[in-house]
C-alpha positions as CSV (number, residue, x, y, z in Angstrom):
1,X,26.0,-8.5,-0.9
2,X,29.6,-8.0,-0.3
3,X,30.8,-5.0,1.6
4,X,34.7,-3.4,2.3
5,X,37.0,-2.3,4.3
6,X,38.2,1.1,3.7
7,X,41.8,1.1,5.6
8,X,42.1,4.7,5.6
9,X,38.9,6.1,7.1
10,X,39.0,2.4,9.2
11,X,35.2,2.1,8.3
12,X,33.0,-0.3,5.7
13,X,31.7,0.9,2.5
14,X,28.9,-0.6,-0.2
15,X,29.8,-1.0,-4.3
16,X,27.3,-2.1,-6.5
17,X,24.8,-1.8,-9.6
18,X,21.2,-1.6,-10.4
19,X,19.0,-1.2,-12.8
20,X,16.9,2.2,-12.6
21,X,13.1,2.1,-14.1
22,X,14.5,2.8,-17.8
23,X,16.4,-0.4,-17.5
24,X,19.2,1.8,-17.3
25,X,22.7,-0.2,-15.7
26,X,23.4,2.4,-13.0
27,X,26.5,2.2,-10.1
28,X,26.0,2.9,-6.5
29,X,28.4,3.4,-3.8
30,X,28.3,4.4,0.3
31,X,31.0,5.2,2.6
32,X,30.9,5.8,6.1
33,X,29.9,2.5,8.0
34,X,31.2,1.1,11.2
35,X,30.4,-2.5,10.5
36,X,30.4,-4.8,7.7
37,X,26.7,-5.7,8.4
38,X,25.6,-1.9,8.4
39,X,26.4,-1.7,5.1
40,X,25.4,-5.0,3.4
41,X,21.9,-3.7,5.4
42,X,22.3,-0.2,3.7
43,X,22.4,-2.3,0.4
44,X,19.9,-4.4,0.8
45,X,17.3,-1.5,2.3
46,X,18.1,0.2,-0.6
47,X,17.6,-2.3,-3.4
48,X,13.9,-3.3,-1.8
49,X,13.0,0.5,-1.8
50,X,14.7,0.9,-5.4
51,X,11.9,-1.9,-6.7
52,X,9.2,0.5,-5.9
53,X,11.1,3.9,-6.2
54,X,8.6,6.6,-6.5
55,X,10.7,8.0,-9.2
56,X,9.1,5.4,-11.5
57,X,7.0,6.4,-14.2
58,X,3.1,6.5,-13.5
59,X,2.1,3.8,-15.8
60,X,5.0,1.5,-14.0
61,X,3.4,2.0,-10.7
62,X,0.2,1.2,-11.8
63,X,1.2,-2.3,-13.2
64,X,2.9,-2.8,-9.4
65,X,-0.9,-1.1,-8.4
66,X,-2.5,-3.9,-10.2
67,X,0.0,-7.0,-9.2
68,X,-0.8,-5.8,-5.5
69,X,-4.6,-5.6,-5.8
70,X,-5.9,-7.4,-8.0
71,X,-6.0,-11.0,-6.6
72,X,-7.8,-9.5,-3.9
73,X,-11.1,-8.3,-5.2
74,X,-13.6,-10.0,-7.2
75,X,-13.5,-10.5,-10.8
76,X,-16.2,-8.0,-12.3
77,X,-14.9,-5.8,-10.0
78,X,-11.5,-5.4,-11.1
79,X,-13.2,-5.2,-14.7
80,X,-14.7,-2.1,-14.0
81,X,-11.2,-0.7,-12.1
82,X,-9.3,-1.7,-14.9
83,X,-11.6,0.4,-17.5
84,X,-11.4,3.2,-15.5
85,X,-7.6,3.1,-15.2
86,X,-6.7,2.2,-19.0
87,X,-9.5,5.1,-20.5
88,X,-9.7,7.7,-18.0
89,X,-6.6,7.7,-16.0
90,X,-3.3,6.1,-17.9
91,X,-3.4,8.3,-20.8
92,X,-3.2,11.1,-19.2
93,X,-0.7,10.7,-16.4
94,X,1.1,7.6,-17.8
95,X,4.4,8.8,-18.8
96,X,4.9,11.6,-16.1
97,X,6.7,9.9,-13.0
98,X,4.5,9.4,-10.0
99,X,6.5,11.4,-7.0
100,X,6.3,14.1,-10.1
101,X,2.3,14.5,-9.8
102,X,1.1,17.3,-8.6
103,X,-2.5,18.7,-6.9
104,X,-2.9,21.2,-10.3
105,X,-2.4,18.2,-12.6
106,X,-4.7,16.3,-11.2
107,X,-7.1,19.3,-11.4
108,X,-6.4,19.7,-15.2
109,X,-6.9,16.1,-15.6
110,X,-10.6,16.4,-13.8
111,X,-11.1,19.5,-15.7
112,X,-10.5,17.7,-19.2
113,X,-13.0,14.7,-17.8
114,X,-15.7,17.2,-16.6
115,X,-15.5,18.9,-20.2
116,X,-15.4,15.7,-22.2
117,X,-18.1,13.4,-23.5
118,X,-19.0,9.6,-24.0
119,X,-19.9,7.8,-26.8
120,X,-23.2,9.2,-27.0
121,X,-22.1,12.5,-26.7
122,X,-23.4,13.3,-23.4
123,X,-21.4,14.6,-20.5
124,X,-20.4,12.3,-18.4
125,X,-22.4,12.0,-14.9
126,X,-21.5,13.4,-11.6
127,X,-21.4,10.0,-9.9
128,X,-18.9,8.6,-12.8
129,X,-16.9,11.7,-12.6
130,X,-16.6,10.8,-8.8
131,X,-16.2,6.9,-9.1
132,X,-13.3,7.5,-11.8
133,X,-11.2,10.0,-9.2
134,X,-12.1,8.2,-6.3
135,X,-10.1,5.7,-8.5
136,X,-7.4,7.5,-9.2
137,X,-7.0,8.4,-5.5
138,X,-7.3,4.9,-4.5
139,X,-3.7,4.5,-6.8
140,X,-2.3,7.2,-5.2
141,X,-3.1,6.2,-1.5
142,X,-1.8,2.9,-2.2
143,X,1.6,4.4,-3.7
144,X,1.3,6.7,0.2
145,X,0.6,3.9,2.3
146,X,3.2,0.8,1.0
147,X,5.6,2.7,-1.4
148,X,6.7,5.8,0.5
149,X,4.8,8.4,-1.9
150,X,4.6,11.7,0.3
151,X,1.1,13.1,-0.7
152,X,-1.7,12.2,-2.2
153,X,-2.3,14.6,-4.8
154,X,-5.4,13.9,-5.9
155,X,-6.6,14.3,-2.3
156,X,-5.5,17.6,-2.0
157,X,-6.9,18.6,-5.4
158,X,-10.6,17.4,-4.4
159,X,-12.9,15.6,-5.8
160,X,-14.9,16.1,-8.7
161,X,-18.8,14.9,-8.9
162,X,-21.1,13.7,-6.9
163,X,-22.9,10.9,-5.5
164,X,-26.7,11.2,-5.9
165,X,-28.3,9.3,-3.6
166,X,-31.4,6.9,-5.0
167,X,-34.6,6.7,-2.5
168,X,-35.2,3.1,-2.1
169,X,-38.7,1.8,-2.2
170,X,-39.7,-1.3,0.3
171,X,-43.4,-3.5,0.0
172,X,-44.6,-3.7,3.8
173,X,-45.4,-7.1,4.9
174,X,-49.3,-6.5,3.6
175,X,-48.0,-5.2,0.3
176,X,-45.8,-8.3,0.2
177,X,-48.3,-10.6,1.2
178,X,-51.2,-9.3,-1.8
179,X,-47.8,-10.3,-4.3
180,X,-47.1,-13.6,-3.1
181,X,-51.0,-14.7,-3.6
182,X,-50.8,-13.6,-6.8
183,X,-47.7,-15.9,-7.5
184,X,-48.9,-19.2,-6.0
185,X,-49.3,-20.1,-8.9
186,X,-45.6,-20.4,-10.4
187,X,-44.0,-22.3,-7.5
188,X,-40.4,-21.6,-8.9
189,X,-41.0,-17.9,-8.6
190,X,-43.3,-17.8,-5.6
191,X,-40.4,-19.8,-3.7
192,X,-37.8,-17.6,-5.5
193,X,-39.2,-14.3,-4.2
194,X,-40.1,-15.9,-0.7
195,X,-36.4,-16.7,0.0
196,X,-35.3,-12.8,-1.3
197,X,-38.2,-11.4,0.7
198,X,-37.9,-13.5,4.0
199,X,-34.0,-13.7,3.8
200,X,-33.0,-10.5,2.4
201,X,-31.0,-11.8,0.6
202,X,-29.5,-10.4,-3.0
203,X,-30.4,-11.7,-6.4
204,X,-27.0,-13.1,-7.0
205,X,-26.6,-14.3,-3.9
206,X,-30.6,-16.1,-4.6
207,X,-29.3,-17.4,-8.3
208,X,-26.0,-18.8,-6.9
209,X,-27.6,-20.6,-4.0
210,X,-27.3,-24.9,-4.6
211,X,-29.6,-27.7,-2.5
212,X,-26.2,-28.0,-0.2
213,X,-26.9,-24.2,1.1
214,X,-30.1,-25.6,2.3
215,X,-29.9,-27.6,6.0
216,X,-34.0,-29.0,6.4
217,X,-33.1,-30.0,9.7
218,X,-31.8,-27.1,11.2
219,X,-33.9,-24.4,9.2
220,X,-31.0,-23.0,8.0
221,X,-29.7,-21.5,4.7
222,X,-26.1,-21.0,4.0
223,X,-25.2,-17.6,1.6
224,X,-21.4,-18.3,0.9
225,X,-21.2,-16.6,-2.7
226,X,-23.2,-14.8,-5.5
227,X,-24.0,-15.5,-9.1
228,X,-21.6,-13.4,-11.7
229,X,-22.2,-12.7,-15.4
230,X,-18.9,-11.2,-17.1
């Protein structure tokens, strides 16, 4: 990163190119520093923030988004992101530049969803409508919180849907017990259902579960993973 001496103004100044987020060859230059090293720093501060400029378009973000996150979750999880993102979210805001996104554009966006229907015809569900802009929002807090992005403008809009809460149901030990007679008789299931019961543990974590998970000695059991069809 070379930097010169301007002999008139006695101070250092920055020359050089870059390529914008159209891949467009663009020229750059900065005047006004005291030392070399201020402004081969200037340079180089402004390159790293130039390869996640806020200027760049949505749908450019979101393949940053996705390089950024999706290592760190698991598999079927990201599935179900990346649905979400390429039907519900990038064709509507893809080609509009993220620091250009505003609160009312996300509300027309929701409005649109809230309006549409799925391949049955039915309105989608309150809880959907939620999961998809909590998704959205999760985009935009990431662009906030690592890329400089001022706002979150899909948390100022709101959010659209709801949760609905399911009431879980639980056997007491008694009701447990009466089941587990009943299954003596199918040892694979009777020791199946003891382990779920006894360890409250999930059924991919029980279907995932390998003779090493077991220690005899100790009367342990080890839960490290769960079972995952894609």
């Amino acid at each position: 990163m070379p930097a010169y001496k301007d002999e008139t103004r006695n101070n250092w100044y920055c020359v050089f190119y870059f390529e914008d987020w159209n891949g467009e060859r663009k020229k750059k230059m900065k005047r006004g520093f005291e030392t070399k090293k201020a402004a081969q720093d200037w340079e180089r501060q402004f390159l790293l923030q130039r390869a996640a400029d806020t200027d760049m378009r949505f749908d450019k973000f979101v393949e940053q988004y996705i390089a950024d996150r999706k290592d760190r979750l698991r598999e079927n999880t990201w599935l179900t992101k990346e649905h979400i993102i390429n039907t519900k979210i990038l064709p509507y805001f893809k080609d509009r530049k993220l620091s250009e996104i505003q609160a009312r554009d996300v509300i027309a966006w929701q409005n649109a969803l809230m309006s549409a229907k799925d391949d049955r015809g039915k309105p989608y569900s309150s809880t959907y409508l939620k999961t998809v802009h909590n998704q959205l929002s999760a985009i935009f807090n990431h662009a906030v919180k690592y890329y400089n992005l001022r706002s979150n403008p899909a948390q100022t809009a709101g959010n659209m849907g709801s949760e609905k809460r399911q009431e879980m149901l639980f056997w007491t030990r008694e009701e447990y017990a009466k089941f587990a007679t009943a299954m003596m008789d199918k040892p694979r299931s009777f020791y199946a259902f003891e382990v779920l019961y006894w360890c409250g543990i999930r059924e991919g974590e029980l279907l995932a579960l390998t003779p090493a998970d077991f220690d005899l000695d100790k009367g342990t059991l080890s839960v490290t993973k769960s079972y995952q069809r894609l």
